[in-house]
N, C-alpha and C positions, 0 to 999 in steps of 0.2 A: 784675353789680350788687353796691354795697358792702352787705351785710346789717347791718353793726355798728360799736364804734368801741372801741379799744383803745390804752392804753398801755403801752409798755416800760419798764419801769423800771431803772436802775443798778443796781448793789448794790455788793460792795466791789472785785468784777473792776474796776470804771473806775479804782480806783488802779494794782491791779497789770499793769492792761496798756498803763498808761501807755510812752512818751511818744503813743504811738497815737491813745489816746480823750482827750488836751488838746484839740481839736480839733474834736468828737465824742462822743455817746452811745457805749454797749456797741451798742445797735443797731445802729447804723449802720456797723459795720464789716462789709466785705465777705469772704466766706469763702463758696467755691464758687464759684458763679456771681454771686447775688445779695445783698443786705445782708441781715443778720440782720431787721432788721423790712420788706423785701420778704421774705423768709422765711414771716412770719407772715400778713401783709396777703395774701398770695396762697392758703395756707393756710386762712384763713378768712373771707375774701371780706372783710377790714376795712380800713377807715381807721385810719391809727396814728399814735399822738403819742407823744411819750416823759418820760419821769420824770426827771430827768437834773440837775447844776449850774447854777447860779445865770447863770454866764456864756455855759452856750449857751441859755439856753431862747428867746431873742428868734429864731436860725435853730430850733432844734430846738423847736416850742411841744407841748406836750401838748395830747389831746385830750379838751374842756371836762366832757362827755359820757358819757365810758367809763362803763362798770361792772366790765371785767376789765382785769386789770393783769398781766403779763407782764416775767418778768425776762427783759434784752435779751441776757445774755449765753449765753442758754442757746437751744440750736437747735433745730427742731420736727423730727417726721418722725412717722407716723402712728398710732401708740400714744401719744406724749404729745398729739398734738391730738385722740384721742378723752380724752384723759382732764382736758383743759382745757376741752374743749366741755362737758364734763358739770358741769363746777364748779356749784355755789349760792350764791345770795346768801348770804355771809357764811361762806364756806369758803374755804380756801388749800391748793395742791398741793403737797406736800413731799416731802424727801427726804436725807436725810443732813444734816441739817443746812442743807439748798439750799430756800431759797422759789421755789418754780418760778412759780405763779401764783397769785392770788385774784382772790376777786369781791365788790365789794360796791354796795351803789346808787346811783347816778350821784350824788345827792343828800347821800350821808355818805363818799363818796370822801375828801373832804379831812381830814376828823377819823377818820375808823375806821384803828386800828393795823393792820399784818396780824400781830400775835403774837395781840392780843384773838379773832380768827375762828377756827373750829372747822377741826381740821388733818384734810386727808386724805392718806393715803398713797399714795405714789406708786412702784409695785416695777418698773416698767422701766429701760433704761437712758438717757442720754441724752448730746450733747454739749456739753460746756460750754466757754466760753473764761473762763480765768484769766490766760494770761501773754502775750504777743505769739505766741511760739513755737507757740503751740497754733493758728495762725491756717495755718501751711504746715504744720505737722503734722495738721490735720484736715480740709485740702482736699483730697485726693482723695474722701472721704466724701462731704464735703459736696456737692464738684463733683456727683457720682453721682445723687447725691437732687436736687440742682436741676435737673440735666439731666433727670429723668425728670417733676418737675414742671413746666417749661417745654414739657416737646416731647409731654403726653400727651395724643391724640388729634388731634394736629397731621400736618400734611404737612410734611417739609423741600421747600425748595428746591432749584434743583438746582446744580453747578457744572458749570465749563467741561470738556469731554474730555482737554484737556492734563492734566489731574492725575491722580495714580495714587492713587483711594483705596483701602484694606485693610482690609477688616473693613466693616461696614453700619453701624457706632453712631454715626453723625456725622449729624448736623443743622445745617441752613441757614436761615439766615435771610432773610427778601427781602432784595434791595440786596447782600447778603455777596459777594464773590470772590475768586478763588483761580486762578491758572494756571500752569502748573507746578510743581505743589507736590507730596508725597508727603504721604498723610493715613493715618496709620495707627491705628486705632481696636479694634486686637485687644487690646490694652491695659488701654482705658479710651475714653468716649463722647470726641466732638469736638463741641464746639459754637461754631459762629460765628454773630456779633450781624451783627444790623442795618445794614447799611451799609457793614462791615466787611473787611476785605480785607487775604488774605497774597499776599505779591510772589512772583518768580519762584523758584524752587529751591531754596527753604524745606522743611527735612523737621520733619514733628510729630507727637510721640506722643500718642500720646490716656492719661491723659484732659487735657481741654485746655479751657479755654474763652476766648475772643475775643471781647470785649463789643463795643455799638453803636459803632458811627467808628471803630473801633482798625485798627493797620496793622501788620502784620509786613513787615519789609523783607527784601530779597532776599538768598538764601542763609541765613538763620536756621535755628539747630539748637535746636526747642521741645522737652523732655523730659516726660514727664506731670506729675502733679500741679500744674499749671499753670494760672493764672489772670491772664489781661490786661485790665484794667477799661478804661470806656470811653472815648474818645478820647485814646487812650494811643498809643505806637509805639515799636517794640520791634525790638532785632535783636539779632546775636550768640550768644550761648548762654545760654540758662534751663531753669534745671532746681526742682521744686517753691518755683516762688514765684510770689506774688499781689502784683502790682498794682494800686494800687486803683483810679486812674484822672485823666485830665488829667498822667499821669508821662507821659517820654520815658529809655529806653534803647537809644538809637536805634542805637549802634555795636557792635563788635567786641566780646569781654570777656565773664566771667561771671559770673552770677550766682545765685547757688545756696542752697536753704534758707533763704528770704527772702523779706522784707514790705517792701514801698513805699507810701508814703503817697502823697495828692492833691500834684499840683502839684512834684514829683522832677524832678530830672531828672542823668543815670548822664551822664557825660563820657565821650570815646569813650577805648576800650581801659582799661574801668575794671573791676577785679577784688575778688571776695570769696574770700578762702576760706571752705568751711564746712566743715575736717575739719582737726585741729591734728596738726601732726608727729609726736608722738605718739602719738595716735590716744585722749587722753583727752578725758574731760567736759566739754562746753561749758559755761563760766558767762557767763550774761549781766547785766548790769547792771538791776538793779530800784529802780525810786522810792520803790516801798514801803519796802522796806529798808533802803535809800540804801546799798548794798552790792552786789555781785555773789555771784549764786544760784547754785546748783548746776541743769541743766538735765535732766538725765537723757539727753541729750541727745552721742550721737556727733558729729552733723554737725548744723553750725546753722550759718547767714551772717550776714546783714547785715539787721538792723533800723534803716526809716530812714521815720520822721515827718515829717508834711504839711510842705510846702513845703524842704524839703532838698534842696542839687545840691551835686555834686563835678565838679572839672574834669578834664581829661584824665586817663589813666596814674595814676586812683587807684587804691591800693592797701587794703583792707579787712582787719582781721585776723580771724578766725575769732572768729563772736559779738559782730561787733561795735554796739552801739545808738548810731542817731544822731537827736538828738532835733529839736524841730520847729525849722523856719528857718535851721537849719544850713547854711554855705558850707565845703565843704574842698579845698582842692588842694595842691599842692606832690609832691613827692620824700619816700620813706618811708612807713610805715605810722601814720596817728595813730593817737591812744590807743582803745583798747576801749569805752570811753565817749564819745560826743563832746556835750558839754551843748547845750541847746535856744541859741539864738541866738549857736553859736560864729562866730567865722571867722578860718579859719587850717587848719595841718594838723600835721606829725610836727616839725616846727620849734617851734609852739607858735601859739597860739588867741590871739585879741581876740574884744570884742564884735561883736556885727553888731546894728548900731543901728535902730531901728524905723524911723524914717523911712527910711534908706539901706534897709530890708528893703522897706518900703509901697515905694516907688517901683521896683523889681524887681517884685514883686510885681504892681503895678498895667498893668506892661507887660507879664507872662506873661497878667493875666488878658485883657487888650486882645486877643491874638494869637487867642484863641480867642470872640471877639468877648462878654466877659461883663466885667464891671465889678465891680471889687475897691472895695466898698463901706467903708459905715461899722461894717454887723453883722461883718463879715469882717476889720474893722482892731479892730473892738475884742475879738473873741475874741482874736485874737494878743496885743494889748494885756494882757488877762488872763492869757495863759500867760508870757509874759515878765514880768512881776509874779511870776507865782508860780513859776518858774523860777530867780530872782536868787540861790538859795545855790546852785544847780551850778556858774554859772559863777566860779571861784576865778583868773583870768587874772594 
């Protein structure tokens, strides 16, 4: 039963983890198993709205009601949720500089600052997302803590005798299958969704997780830190990257240290590096900066935003961002950067025009029987407006 009702709020992470959250709240990005505000909604038995830009609020609405307000980029686990459950009207939880949470009455929500509310301090640790990177860089954690909140006091299901599981830390979900597969969970936990199903001679290291519909195809080599969102389908070789879900990586090929947006889809025999010849510092491409950052980062791959596909035998270079509705194919490596509605590849880019995108679009969403609306054309609408100085063609 929902006891209460809460909002997420953005703060300045939705710039810098751009091209990601054009698309999207800080909440709603998925890391572990679940999205940040399933995160909290389950944590606190709430309904959750979000605080978010002008142009998503029509899919993403706040909720009218709240009295606590919750920053989306920051992730629970159970010292910060005793120390948000405790909050008071007209207090905010802080901490370096970071507004984690406040509370104020449903009734002055709209007008009450949270600098004006009485601060309290906040001395444990916590995760936060700031930059993309920090999405496969804090999924094993995260996976951990959702796995234990999803499966506790639950029974798994069970699977078929052909598979060799290792280790006891894997949880099923009804409907889930698997036969012939290798599940090795000494690792790290295994979790398979709802419905969900790896093919024959698939090996998988835990920790892992397999959202509702999703498919792993046959002979697939899954590496931990791994997340497959849901009705997603996946083969080849993955190693610490999240899916978010409605992607397909359906062939040969790797991908590694790496984020995919809704609606991807990986062309078969298509490759990332995520470790440079040299063995130096990843920089990735930031919006904030309009520059490329220094990452701290050894191994990092392929950051690639909602509705992005590459055709066959593409080639990724080490760190590379590819922003939303992007199309790439060809021969070569394109550039480290690839702007939100490119299309083209290492030969060189043109626009990829809204309508030519709506109507792709509108036939991906057909397949999986959902309807690429009018909220859905006008977000895009919006980032492609606000996109127009990347693309330099």
């Amino acid at each position: 039963m929902l006891l209460m009702t809460i909002n997420l709020f953005d703060d300045t992470a939705w710039e810098t983890l751009r091209p990601l959250t054009y698309t999207r709240p800080v909440a709603d990005l998925r890391i572990g198993i679940l999205t940040i505000a399933e995160k909290w909604g389950r944590h606190l038995q709430a309904e959750t709205g979000f605080i978010t830009q002008a142009y998503l609020v029509t899919k993403y609405p706040a909720q009218p009601h709240a009295e606590l307000f919750i920053n989306g980029s920051v992730c629970p686990d159970p010292q910060l949720i005793e120390a948000v459950s405790k909050l008071n009207i007209g207090e905010q939880l802080e901490r370096d500089q970071v507004l984690i949470a406040f509370k104020v009455a449903a009734a002055d929500a709209a007008t009450i600052k949270p600098g004006a509310l009485k601060p309290v301090q906040y001395n444990g640790t916590f995760i936060k997302l700031n930059y993309p990177e920090d999405i496969f860089k804090f999924n094993d954690t995260e996976l951990r803590k959702d796995f234990d909140l999803i499966t506790a006091g639950r029974t798994s299901a069970t699977l078929d005798s052909s598979n060799t599981l290792i280790g006891d830390h894997i949880f099923v979900e009804a409907g889930a299958e698997a036969y012939c597969t290798t599940l090795n969970s000494k690792s790290g936990p295994i979790y398979l969704g709802k419905n969900s199903q790896i093919w024959e001679g698939t090996n998988v290291r835990g920790s892992f997780a397999l959202c509702e519909h999703s498919q792993v195809k046959m002979g697939a080599k899954i590496y931990g830190q791994t997340t497959i969102g849901p009705y997603s389908r996946v083969g080849g070789e993955i190693n610490n990257a999240v899916i978010w879900g409605y992607s397909a990586k359906g062939h040969e090929g790797y991908l590694g240290n790496a984020v995919l947006g809704q609606w991807c889809n990986i062309g078969a025999d298509s490759n990332n590096s995520n470790l440079k010849n040299n063995y130096a510092e990843v920089r990735l491409w930031d919006y904030a900066k309009e520059s490329f950052r220094k990452t701290g980062l050894q191994f990092c791959g392929l950051i690639m935003a909602d509705h992005s596909k590459c055709g066959i035998n593409t080639m990724f270079n080490t760190g590379t961002v590819t922003g939303v509705s992007a199309n790439v194919f060809g021969a070569g490596f394109p550039r480290n950067f690839i702007p939100d509605f490119a299309w083209g590849g290492a030969q060189g880019f043109d626009i990829y025009s809204l309508p030519k995108m709506f109507e792709t679009a509108a036939k991906v969403y057909e397949r999986r029987d959902l309807i690429f609306d009018q909220t859905e054309q006008d977000i895009l609408t919006a980032v492609f407006e606000a996109t127009r100085p990347y693309r330099h063609f």
